[in-house]
C-alpha positions as CSV (number, residue, x, y, z in Angstrom):
1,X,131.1,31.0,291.9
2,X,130.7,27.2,291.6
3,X,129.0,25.8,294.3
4,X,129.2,22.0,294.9
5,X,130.1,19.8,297.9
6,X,128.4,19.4,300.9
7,X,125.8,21.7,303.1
8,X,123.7,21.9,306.3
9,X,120.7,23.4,306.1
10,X,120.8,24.2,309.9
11,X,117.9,24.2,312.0
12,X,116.6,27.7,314.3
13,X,116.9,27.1,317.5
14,X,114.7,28.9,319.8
15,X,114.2,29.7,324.0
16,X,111.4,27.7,325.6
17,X,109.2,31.2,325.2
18,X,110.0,31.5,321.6
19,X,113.1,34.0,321.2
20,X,116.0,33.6,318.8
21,X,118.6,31.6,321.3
22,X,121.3,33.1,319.9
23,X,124.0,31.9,322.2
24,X,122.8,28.2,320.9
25,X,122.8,29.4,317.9
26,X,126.6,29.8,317.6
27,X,127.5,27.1,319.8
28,X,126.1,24.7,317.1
29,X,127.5,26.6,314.2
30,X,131.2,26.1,315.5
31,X,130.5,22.3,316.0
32,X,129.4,22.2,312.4
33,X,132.8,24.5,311.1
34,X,134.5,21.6,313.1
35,X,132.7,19.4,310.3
36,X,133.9,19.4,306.7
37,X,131.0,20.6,305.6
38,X,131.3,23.1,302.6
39,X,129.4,25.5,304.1
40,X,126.0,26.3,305.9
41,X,122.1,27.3,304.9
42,X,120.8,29.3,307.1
43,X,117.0,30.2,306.9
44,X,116.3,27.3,304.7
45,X,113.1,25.3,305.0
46,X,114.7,23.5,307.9
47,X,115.5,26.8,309.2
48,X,111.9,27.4,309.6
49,X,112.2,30.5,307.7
50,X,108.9,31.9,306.9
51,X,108.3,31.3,310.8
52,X,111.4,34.1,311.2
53,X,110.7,37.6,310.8
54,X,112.9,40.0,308.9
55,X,115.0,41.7,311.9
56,X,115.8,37.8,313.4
57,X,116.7,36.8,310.0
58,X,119.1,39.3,309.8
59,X,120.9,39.0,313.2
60,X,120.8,34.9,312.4
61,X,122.9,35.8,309.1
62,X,125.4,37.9,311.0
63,X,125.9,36.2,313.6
64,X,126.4,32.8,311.8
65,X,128.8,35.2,309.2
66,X,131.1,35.5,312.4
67,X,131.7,32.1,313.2
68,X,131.8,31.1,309.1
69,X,135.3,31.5,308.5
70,X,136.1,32.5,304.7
71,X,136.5,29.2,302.0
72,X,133.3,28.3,304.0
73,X,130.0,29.1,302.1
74,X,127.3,31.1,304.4
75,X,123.8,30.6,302.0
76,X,121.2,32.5,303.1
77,X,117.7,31.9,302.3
78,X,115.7,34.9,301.3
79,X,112.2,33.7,299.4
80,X,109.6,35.4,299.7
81,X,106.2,35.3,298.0
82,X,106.9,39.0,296.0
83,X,110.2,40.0,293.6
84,X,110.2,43.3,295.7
85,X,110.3,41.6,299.0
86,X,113.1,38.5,297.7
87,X,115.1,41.3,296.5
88,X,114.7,43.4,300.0
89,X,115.6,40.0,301.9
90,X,118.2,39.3,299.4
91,X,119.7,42.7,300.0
92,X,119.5,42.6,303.7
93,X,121.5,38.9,304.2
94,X,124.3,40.3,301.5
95,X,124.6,43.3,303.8
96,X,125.3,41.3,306.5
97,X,127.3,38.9,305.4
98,X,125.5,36.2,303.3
99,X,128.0,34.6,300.2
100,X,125.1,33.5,298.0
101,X,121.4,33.6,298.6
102,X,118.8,30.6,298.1
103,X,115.5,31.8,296.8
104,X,112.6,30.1,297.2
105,X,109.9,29.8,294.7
106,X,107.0,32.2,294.7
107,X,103.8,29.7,295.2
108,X,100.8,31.7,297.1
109,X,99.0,32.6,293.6
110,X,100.1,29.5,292.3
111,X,98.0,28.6,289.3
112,X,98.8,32.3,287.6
113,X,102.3,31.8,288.1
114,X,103.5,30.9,284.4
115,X,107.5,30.0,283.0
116,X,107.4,33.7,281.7
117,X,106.4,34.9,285.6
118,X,109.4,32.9,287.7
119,X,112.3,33.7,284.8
120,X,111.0,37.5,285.5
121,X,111.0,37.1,289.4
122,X,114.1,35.4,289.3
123,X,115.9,37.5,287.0
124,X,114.7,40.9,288.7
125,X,116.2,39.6,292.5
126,X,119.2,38.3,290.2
127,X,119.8,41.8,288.9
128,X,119.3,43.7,292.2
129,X,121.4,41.2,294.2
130,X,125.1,42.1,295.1
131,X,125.6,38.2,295.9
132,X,124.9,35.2,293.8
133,X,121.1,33.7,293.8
134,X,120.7,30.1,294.1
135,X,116.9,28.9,292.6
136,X,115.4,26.8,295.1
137,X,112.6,24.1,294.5
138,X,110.8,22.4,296.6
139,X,107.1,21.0,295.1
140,X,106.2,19.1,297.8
141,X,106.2,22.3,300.4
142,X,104.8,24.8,298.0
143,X,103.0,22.9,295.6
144,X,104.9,24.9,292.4
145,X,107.5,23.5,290.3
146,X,109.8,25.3,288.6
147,X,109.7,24.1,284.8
148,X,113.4,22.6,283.4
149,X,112.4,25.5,280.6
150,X,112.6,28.1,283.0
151,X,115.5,26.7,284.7
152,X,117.4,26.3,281.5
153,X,116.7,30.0,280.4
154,X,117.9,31.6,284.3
155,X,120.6,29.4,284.1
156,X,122.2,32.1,281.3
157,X,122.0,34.5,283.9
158,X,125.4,35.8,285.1
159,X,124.1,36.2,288.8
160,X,122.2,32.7,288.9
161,X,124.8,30.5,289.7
162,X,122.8,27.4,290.7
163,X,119.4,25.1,291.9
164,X,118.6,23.3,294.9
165,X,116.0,20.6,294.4
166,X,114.7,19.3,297.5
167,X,112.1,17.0,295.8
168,X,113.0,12.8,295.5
169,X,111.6,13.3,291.6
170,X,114.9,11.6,290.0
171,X,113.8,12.2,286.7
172,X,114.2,16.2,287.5
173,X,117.3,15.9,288.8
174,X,118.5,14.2,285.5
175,X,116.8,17.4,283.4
176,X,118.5,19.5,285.3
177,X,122.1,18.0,285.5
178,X,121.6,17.7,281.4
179,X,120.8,21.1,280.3
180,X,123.2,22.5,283.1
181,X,126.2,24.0,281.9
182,X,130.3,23.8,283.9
183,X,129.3,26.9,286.0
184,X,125.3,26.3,287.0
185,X,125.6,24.3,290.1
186,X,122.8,21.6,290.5
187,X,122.4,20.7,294.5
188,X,119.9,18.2,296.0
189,X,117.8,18.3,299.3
190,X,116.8,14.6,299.1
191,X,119.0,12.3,301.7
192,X,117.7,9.2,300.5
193,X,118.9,9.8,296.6
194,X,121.9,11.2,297.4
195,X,123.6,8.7,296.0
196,X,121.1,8.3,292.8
197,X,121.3,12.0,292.6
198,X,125.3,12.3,292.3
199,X,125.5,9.8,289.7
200,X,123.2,11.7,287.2
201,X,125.7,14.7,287.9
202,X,124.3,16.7,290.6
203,X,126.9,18.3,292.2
204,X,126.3,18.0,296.0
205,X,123.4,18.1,298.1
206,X,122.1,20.7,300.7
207,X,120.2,17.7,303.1
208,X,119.3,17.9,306.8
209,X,120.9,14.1,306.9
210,X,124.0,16.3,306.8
211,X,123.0,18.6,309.6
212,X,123.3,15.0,311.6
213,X,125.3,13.1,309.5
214,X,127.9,15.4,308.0
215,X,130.4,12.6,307.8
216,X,128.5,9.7,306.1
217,X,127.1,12.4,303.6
218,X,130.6,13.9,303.0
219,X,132.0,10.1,302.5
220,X,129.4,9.4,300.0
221,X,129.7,12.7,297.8
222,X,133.5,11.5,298.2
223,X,133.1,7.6,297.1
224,X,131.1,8.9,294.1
225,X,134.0,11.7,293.2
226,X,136.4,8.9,293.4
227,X,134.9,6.4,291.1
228,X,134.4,3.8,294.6
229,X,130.7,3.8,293.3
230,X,130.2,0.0,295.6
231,X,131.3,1.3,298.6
232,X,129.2,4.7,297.5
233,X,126.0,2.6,297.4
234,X,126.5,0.8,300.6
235,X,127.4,4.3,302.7
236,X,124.1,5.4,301.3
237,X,121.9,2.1,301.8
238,X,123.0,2.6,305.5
239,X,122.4,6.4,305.6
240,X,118.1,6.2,304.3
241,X,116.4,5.6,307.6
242,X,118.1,8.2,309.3
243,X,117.1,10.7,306.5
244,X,114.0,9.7,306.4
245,X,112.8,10.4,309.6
246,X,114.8,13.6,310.0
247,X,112.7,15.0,306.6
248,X,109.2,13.2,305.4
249,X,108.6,11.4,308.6
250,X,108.8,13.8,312.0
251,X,110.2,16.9,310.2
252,X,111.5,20.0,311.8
253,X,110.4,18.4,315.0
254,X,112.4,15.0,314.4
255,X,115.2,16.7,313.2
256,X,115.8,19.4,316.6
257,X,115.2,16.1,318.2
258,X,118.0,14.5,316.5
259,X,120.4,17.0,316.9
260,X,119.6,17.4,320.8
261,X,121.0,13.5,320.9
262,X,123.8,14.2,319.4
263,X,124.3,17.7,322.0
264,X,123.5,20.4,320.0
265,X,120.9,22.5,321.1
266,X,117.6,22.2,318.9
267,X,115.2,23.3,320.9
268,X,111.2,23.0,320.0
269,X,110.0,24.0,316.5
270,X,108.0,27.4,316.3
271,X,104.1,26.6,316.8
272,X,102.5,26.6,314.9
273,X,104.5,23.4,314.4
274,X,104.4,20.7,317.4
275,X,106.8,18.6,319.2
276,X,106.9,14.9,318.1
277,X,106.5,12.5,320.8
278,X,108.6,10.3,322.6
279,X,108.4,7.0,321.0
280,X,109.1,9.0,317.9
281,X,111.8,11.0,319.9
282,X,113.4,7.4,320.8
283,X,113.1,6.1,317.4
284,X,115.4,8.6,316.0
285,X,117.6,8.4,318.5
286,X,118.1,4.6,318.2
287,X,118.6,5.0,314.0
288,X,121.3,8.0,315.2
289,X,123.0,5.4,317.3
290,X,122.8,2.3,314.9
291,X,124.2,4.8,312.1
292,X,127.6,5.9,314.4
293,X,128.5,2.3,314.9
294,X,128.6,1.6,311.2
295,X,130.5,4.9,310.1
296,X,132.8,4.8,313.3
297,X,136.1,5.8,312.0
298,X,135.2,6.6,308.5
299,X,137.5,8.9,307.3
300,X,136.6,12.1,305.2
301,X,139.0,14.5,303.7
302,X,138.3,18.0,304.9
C-alpha cells in the first residue's frame, strides 16, 4: 500500500451529555466522501482519541467503514502507551473495518524510551497487525520524537508502510523524505507547511485545515504535483490563518467550532477540554468566510 494524497483527520462529535452522537457522526462523514478527499483518520489526535474508550472507538471505526466506500482510505488510530495494548487496538479497528492503522508514539515513560525501544514496539504491533501501520509523530503533544534512525530501520518493515509527522520541524520532514524509499509514504499534519512540506517530497498531508478546507488543501497538493509551484505558493499563503487557528491556536475546540460554521455537526470537545469563547468562535468564522471567497470556484480533480 502507498498512501499519499489527501486526509481528514475528522473530529468526534459528541451529545451535549457526553455520548458518542453517532447519527452526527455519519452525517459529516458522507459530506466529507462528497469531498475528494483520499480518505479519512478517524481517532486521530483531532479525534480526541485517548478521550475515547475502547468499545466507542470501535463502533466509530465501523460505523465510519459503512459510509467509506472502497478506493477511499479509512485510517484508524490505535496508539496507546503499551505494544500489547497498540496491538489489541490495532486488532480491534482491522476487525471492523480499518484499511491501515496510525500508531501513535509511546511517550508516558519518556526518558527510558530509547531508538532500540520504539523499532521493538513498532515492529511487534507491525507483526501482529492484519492491516498496514502507519508511525505517527507528534513531539509537541507527547513530548517524544521518534529518531530519523529509527524511522529509517521500521521503514524496511513489510507491514510499516508509512509516517505522519504532525510537527512544523521542516528539517524533519526533509530527513524523512530522504532516507524514505518508493513504497514508505511520508504524510504531514502541519497546514501551514503544506506547501514547504510537498516540495521536500512528502507525499500528502493528514491536516485538520483539510477537515475544513478540503478543497484549497487538495488544490495545493495538486499545483505542486503539476509543477504550477506559483500558484502552489499563493493557494497556501491564503490557506495559514485558517490552519492556524484550527490547530496551535483554539484546538479541538476551534476546530468543532469551525466545522459547526460550515454545518457539520461538531459539537463540544470532551472536558476535560473547554469550549473556546465567542470572540474566538467569531474569529474563526470570519477567516472561514474570507477563505471561501478567495477559493470560490477552484476546481480540484476528484
Amino acid at each position: 500500500m502507498h498512501v499519499s494524497g489527501v486526509f481528514a483527520p475528522i473530529p468526534t462529535p459528541f451529545t451535549a451529555v457526553g455520548a458518542l452522537d453517532l447519527d452526527a457522526w455519519r452525517g459529516n462523514l458522507d459530506r466529507w466522501m462528497g469531498t475528494g478527499l483520499q480518505g479519512l483518520v478517524v481517532l486521530g489526535s483531532n479525534g480526541e482519541a485517548p478521550l475515547v474508550d475502547d468499545d466507542e472507538s470501535e463502533q466509530l471505526v465501523a460505523a465510519a467503514r459503512e459510509r467509506i466506500p472502497p478506493g477511499r482510505l479509512l485510517i484508524a488510530g490505535t496508539g496507546r502507551q503499551s505494544t500489547k495494548c497498540a496491538i489489541d487496538a490495532s486488532r480491534r479497528a482491522a476487525a471492523v473495518g480499518a484499511d491501515a492503522v496510525l500508531v501513535r508514539t509511546p511517550s508516558y515513560f519518556k526518558g527510558q524510551l530509547t531508538t532500540a525501544s520504539f523499532i521493538r514496539h513498532y515492529s511487534d504491533v507491525a507483526d501482529a497487525c492484519p492491516v498496514p501501520v502507519l508511525l505517527y509523530n507528534f513531539t509537541g503533544l507527547t513530548g517524544v520524537t521518534l529518531p530519523v534512525e529509527a524511522v529509517s530501520t521500521l521503514s524496511r518493515h513489510e507491514n510499516i508502510v508509512g509516517i505522519k509527522e504532525s510537527g512544523p520541524d521542516l528539517s524533519y520532514v526533509g530527513d524523512l523524505t530522504g532516507l524514505a524509499h518508493d513504497e514508505f509514504s511520508v504524510l504531514v499534519g502541519s497546514g501551514p507547511t503544506f506547501f514547504s512540506s510537498l516540495m521536500l517530497g512528502a507525499d500528502g498531508g493528514i491536516m485538520a485545515l483539510a477537515c475544513v478546507a478540503p478543497a484549497a488543501c487538495l488544490r495545493i497538493y495538486e499545483l505542486v504535483r503539476d509543477g504550477r509551484l506559483d500558484d502552489a505558493r499563493a493557494l497556501q499563503r491564503q490557506v495559514v490563518p485558517l490552519a492556524k487557528l484550527v490547530t496551535s491556536i483554539h484546538g479541538i475546540p476551534g476546530l468543532k467550532a469551525a466545522l459547526t460554521h460550515l454545518g457539520y455537526v461538531g459539537g463540544a470537545a470532551r472536558p476535560p477540554l473547554e469550549p473556546i469563547a465567542d470572540d474566538a468562535i467569531e474569529q474563526i468564522s470570519r477567516a472561514l468566510d474570507a477563505l471561501a471567497e478567495v477559493t470560490s470556484g477552484v476546481p480540484v480533480r476528484a
